[in-house]
KEKE-3310 file (N, C-alpha, C; in steps of 0.2 Angstrom, whole numbers, plus 5000, padded with zeros to 4 digits):
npx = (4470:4471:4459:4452:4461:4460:4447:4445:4451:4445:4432:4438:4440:4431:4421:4417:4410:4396:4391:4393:4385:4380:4390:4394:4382:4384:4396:4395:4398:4403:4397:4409:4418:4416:4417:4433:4438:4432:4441:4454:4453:4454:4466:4476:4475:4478:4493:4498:4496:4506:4518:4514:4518:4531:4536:4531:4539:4550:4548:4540:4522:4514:4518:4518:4501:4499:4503:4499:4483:4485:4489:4481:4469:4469:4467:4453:4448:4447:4441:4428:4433:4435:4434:4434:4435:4448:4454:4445:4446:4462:4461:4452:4462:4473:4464:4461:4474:4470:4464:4473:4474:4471:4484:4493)
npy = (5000:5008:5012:5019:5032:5036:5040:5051:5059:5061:5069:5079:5086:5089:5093:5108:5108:5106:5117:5129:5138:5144:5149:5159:5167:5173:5180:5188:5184:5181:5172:5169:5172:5160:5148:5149:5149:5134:5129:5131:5121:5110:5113:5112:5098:5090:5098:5092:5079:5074:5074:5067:5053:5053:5057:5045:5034:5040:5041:5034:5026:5027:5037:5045:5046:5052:5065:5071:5068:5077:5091:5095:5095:5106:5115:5113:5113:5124:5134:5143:5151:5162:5175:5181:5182:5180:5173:5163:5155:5150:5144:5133:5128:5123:5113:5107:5099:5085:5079:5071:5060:5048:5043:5041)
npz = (5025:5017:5010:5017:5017:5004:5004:5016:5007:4998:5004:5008:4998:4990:5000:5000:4988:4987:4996:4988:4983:4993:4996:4986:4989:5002:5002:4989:4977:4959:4947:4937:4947:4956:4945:4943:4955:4955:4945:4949:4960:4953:4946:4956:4960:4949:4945:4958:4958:4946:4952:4963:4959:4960:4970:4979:4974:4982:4994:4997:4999:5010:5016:5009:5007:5020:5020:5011:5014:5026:5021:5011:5023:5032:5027:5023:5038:5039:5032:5035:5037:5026:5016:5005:4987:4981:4993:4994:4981:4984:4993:4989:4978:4986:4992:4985:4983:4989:4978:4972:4978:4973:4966:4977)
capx = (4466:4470:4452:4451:4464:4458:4439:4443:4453:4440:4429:4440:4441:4423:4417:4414:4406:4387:4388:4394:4378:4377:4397:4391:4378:4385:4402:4395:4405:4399:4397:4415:4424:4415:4421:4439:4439:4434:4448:4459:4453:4454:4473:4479:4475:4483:4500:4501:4497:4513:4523:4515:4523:4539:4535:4528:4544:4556:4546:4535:4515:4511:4521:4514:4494:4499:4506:4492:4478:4488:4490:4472:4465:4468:4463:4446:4444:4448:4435:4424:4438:4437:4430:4436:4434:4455:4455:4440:4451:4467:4456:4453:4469:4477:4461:4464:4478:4466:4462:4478:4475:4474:4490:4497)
capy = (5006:5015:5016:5027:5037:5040:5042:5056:5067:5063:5071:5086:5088:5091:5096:5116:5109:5106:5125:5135:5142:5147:5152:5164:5173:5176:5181:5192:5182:5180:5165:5169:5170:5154:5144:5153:5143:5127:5128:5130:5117:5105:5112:5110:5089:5090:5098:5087:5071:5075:5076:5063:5049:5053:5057:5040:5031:5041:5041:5029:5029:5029:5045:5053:5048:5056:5071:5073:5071:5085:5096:5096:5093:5109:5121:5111:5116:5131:5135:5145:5158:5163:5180:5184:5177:5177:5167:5154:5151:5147:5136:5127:5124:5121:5108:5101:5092:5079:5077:5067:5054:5039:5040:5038)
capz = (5027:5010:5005:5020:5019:4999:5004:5017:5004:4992:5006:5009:4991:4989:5004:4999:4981:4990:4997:4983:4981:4997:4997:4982:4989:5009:4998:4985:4971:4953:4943:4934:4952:4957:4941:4945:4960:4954:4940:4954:4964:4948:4945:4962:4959:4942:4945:4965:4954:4944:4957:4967:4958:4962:4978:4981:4973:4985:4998:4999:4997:5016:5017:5002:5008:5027:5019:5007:5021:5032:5018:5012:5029:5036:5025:5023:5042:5040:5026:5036:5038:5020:5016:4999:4980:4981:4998:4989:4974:4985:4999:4983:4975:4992:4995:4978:4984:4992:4970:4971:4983:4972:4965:4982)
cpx = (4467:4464:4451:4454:4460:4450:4438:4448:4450:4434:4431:4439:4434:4416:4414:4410:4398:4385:4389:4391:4378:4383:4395:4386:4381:4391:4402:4397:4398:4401:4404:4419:4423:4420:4427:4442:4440:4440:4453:4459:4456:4466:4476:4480:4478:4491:4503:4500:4504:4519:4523:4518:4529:4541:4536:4536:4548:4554:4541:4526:4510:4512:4513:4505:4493:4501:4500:4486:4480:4488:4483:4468:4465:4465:4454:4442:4443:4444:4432:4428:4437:4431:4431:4436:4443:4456:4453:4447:4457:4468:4457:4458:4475:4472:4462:4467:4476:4462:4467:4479:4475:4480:4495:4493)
cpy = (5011:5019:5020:5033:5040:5043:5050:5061:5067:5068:5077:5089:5092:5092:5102:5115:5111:5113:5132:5139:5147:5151:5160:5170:5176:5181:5188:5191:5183:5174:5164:5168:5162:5148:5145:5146:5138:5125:5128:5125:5109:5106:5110:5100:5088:5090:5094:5079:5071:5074:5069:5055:5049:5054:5049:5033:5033:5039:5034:5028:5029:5035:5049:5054:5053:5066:5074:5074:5077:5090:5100:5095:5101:5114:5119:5113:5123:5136:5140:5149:5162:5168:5184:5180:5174:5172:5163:5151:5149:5143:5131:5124:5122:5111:5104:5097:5085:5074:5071:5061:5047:5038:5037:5031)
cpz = (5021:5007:5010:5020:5012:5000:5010:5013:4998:4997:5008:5005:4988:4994:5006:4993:4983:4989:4993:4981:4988:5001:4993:4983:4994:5005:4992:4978:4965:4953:4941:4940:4956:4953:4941:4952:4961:4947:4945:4959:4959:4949:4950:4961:4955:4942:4953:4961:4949:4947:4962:4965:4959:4967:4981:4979:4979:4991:5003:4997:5003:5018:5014:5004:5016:5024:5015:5010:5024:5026:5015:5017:5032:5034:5026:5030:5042:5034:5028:5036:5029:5020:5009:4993:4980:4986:4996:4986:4980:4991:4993:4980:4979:4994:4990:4978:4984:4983:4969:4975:4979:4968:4971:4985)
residu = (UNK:UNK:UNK:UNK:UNK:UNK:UNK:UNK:UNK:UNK:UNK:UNK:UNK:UNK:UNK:UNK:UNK:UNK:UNK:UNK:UNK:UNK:UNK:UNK:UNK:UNK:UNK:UNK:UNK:UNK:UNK:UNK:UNK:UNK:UNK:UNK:UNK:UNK:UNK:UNK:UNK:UNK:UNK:UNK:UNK:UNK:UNK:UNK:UNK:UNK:UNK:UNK:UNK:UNK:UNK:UNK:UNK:UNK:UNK:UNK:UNK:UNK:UNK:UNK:UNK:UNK:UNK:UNK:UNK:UNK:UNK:UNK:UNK:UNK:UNK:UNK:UNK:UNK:UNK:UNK:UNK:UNK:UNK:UNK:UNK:UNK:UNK:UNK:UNK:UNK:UNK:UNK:UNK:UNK:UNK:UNK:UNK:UNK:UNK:UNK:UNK:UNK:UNK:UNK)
# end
């Protein structure tokens, strides 16, 4: 069951990409605090793929895919709560993590 754990934090990961337009307008963001965001969503995957190799050796790599669903899993529901360009951006690089799924 790997390809599901990696197919729903591929689904977490880019589950607010679609609405961004529509994140933007209710929101008031610009364009600049948009891309702000998606850099932070991108980093998030980045520096947790670093890490999750060495995770994944101590740990194991059924850990590290439960541990990477829950971490990204919650903000994604929690998405609608978000009411400021500061909050976007750190939903994002929280949900990033999910960016990291196929190392584990």
């Amino acid at each position: 069951y790997a390809w599901l754990s990696f197919f729903f934090a591929f689904l977490a990961w880019f589950a607010i990409t679609p609405l961004l337009a529509e994140v933007q307008s209710s929101l008031g963001l610009t364009k600049e605090q948009i891309w702000t965001s998606s850099i932070c969503s991108v980093a998030g995957a980045v520096v947790t793929r670093c890490m999750s190799g060495l995770f994944c050796d101590i740990y194991g790599a059924r850990w590290m895919s439960a541990v990477v669903l829950f971490i990204c899993g919650v903000p994604t529901v929690l998405t609608g709560a978000v009411n400021t360009s500061a909050g976007l951006s750190v939903l994002r690089l929280v949900t990033g993590i999910g960016g990291s799924a196929f190392v584990t």
